[in-house]
N, C-alpha and C positions, 0 to 999 in steps of 0.2 A: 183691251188689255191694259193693265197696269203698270206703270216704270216702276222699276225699284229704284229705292231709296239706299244709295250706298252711304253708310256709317263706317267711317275706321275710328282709327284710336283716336287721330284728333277732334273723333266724334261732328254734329253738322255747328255746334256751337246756337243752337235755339235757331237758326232760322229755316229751320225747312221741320214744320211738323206734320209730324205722319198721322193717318186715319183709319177709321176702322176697313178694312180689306185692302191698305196699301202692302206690298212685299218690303220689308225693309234687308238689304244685303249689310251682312255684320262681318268684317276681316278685322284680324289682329292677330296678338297672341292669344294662345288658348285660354291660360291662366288668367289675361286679363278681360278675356271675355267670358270665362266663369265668374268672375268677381262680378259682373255688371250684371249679370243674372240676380246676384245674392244682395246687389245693393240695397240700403233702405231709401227710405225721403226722410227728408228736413235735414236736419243741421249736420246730422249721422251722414246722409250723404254727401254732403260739403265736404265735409271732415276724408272722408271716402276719398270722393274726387279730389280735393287738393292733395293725396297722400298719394293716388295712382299719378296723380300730375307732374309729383317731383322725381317719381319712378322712373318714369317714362324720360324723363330731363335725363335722371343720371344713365339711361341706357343710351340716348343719344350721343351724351358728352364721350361716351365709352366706346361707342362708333365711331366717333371723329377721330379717336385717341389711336383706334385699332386700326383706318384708314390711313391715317398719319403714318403710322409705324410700318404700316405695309409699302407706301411709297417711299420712305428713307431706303426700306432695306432692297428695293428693287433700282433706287438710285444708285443707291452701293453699289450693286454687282455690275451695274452699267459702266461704274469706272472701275471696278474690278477690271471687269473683260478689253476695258480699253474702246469700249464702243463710243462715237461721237454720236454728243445726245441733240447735236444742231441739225442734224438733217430735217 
């Protein structure tokens, strides 16, 4: 039996290439794993990948922004209620 080869979005980065009859497991978004379907080669690809690459940055940076904002406002209500946050 064969391991699969897990690929997400940070992709394996060239060091693990896959062979003819390896399973490769592919997770992400859907969207951006239709894209990598429809990708080309050469420079087109480049072009591709650097543009899913900055994507993927600004969804991140938009995580932190939204993790952030969820812990102020669960701060907040902790000194709302009066609760001590030292225990």
């Amino acid at each position: 039996m064969r391991t699969p080869i897990p690929i997400g979005l940070s992709g394996n980065r060239g060091r693990t290439r896959p062979g003819a009859g390896d399973i490769l497991v592919v997770y992400g978004r859907g969207d951006t794993i239709d894209e990598l379907r429809q990708r080309r080669t050469g420079m087109a690809a480049e072009r591709e990948h650097d543009s899913a690459v900055g994507r993927q940055r600004q969804v991140e940076a938009q995580e932190r922004r939204d993790r952030r904002q969820s812990e102020q406002r669960v701060a907040a209500r902790r000194g709302e209620s009066g609760q001590d946050s030292g225990r």
